[in-house]
N, C-alpha and C positions, 0 to 999 in steps of 0.2 A: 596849260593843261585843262582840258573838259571836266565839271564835275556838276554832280549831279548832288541835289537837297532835296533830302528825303521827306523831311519831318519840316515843316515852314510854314509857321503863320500868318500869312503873308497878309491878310487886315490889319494886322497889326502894326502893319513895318508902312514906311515912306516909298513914295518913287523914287526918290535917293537911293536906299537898301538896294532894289532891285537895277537901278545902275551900276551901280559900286559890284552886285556880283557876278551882271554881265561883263564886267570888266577885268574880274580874276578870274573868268572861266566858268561861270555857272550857267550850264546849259539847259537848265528843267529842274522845277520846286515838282513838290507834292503836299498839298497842304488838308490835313486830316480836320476832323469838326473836331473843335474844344470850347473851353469852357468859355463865357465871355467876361469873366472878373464878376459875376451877378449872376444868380439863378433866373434862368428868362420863366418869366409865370403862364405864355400863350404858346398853344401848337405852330401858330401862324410866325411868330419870331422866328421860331427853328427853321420853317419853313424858308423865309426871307432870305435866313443867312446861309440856309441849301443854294439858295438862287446867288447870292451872291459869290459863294467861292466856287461857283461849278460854271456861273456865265460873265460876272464882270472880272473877278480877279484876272480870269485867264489874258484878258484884254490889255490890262492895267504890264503882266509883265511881256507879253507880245511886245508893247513897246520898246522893250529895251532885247528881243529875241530870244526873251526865254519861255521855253513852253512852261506852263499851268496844269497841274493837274490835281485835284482832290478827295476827299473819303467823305464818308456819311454817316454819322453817328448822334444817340445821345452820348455826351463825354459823362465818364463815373462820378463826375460832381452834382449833375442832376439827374443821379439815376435815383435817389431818394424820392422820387416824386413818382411812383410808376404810374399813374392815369395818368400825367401827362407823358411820359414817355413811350407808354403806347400806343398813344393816342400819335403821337411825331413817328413813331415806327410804322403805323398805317401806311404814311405816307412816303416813305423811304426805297419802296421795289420804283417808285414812278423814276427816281434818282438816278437809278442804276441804269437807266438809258440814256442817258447824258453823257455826251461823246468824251468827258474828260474825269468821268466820276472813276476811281480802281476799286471801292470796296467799301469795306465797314470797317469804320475808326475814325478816333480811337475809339475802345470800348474797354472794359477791365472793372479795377478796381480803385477808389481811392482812401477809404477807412473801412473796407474790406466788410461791407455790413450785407444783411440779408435779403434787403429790396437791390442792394446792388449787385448781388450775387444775380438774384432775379433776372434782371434788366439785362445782366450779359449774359446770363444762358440764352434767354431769347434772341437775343440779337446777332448771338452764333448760331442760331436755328437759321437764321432770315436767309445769315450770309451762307451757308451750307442752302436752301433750300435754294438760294437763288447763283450758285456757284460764283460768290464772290471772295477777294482777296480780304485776309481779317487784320487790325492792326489794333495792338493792344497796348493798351496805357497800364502800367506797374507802378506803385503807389510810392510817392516820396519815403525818404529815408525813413522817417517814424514806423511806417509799416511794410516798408520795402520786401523783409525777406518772409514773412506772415503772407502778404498779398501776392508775389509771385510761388509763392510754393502752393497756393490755395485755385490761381490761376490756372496752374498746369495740372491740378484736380480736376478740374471742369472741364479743359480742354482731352483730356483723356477721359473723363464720363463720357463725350459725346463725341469719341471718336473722329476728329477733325485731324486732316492730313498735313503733318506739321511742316510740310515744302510749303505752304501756302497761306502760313500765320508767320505774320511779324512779332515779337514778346519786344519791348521799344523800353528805355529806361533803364536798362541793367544797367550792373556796376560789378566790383571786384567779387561781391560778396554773393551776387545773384545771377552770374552769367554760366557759369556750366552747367546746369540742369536743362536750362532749358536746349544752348547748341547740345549735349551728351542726348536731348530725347528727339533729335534734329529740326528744332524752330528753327528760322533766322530771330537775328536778335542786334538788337541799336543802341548803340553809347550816345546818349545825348548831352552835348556838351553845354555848360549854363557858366555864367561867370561866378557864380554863388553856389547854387545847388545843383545836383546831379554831378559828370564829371568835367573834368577837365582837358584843356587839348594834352597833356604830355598824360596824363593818366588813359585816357584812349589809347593813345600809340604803344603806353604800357602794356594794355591787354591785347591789345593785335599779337603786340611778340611775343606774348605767353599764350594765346590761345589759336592764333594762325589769322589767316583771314575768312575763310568759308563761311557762307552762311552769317555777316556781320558787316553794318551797314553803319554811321556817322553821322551825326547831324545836328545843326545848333537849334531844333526846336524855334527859336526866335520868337518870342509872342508880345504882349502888351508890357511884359514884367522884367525884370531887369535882367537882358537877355543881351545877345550882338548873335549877329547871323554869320559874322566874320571866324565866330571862334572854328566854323568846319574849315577854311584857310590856315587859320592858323597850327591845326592837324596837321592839314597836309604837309606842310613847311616844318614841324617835328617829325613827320613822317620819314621826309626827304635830308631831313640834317641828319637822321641817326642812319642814311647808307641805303635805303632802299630806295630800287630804282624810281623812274617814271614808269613806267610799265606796272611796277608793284603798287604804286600809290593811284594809276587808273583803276585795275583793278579792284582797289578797295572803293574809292570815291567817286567813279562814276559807273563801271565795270556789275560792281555789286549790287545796286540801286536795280539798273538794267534787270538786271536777273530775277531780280526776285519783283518785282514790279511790271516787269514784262509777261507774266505769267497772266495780265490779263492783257488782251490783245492790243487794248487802247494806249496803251504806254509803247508806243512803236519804236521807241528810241534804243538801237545795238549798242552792243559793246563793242570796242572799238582797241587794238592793237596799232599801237605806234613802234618805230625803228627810235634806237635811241642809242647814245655814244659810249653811255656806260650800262648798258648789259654786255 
């Protein structure tokens, strides 16, 4: 089965990783800007690591045929810094012209403080002035339900068209506000923190699949890119079809990612023996 990875930090991972998910079916990452374990202190950093996930990474998974594609942000870890953040934000419309960049992200909140409030209202101006796709980071368990309720404050001050924001990071406690005010919104599955494969497949069957997308985040930290496989394989052990488990894992990505033109890749219907 085809599937699509949303959320992938793919600097961080091996050419191994990106074999191994050619190899279960992974047909296209999206890899958003984050943190890099260290606050970078220069414009020019940020700048570098723009170049790098928007022109080498794509290359790195070509090799094994999967498409590349990326976001552009300061991540809310150094958004504590605002000279230098907009000072990096100057430079970020040049971005948006780069055949595999989708938008702005991540961006949000991470201790939910007032230069970081700052930093993301701007940066949901930029993506609004410059009609891009928005993807937003929601703060670890500590301030989970604080930071998405204060998110979706913001995002309604500035009137931003919720077809077109991702809210990334929910869990049990912080997913119906935002599908009920119609974001899409992303279970990110971590072997530690955030959720897990059989807690995903829990909220699919309580809340449907619409508008909600999958994905192992994968970064430097104690993460596996496998945990979205191993989804889909709880998906498919508790009776739902192939068809239903496209539509979630590569189906949904499609849609909501396709909304800028550069993510060309359809959704796709298969015949299958048991629908």
């Amino acid at each position: 089965m085809q599937i699509i990875q949303p959320h992938y930090h793919g600097i961080a991972r091996t050419a191994q990783d990106y074999e191994r998910m050619a190899m279960s079916g992974v047909v296209a990452v999206a890899e958003p800007a984050f943190w890099a374990g260290f606050d970078r202190l220069y414009p020019e950093t940020f700048l570098d690591y723009f170049r790098q996930i928007s022109q080498f990474e794509p290359t790195r998974a070509a090799q094994y045929g999967i498409r590349h594609f990326c976001w552009v942000a300061v991540n809310p870890k150094e958004a504590e810094n605002p000279d230098l953040s907009r000072e990096v934000m100057r430079h970020m419309p040049e971005l948006f012209q780069a055949p595999t960049v989708l938008g702005v992200g991540e961006i949000g909140f991470h201790l939910t403080t007032p230069n970081e409030e700052a930093i993301f209202e701007a940066q949901l101006e930029m993506a609004l002035e410059h009609n891009q796709l928005v993807l937003i980071h929601t703060p670890h368990l500590h301030d989970k339900v604080r930071g998405t309720k204060r998110t979706l404050d913001v995002l309604r001050n500035m009137n931003v068209d919720p077809q077109r924001v991702w809210i990334d990071h929910v869990e049990e406690h912080t997913i119906r506000e935002p599908l009920d005010a119609g974001y899409w919104v992303g279970f990110t599955l971590y072997p530690i923190t955030k959720c897990s494969p059989k807690r995903a497949v829990d909220m699919l069957e309580m809340y449907g699949t619409d508008r909600i997308m999958v994905n192992s985040s994968a970064d430097w930290g104690p993460s596996d890119p496998f945990t979205l496989q191993q989804s889909v394989m709880e998906y498919r052990r508790r009776g739902h079809s192939l068809q239903q488990a496209i539509e979630v894992f590569h189906n949904n990505p499609c849609r909501f990612l396709g909304q800028c033109p550069k993510f060309d890749i359809k959704p796709i219907r298969v015949e299958t023996i048991d629908e």
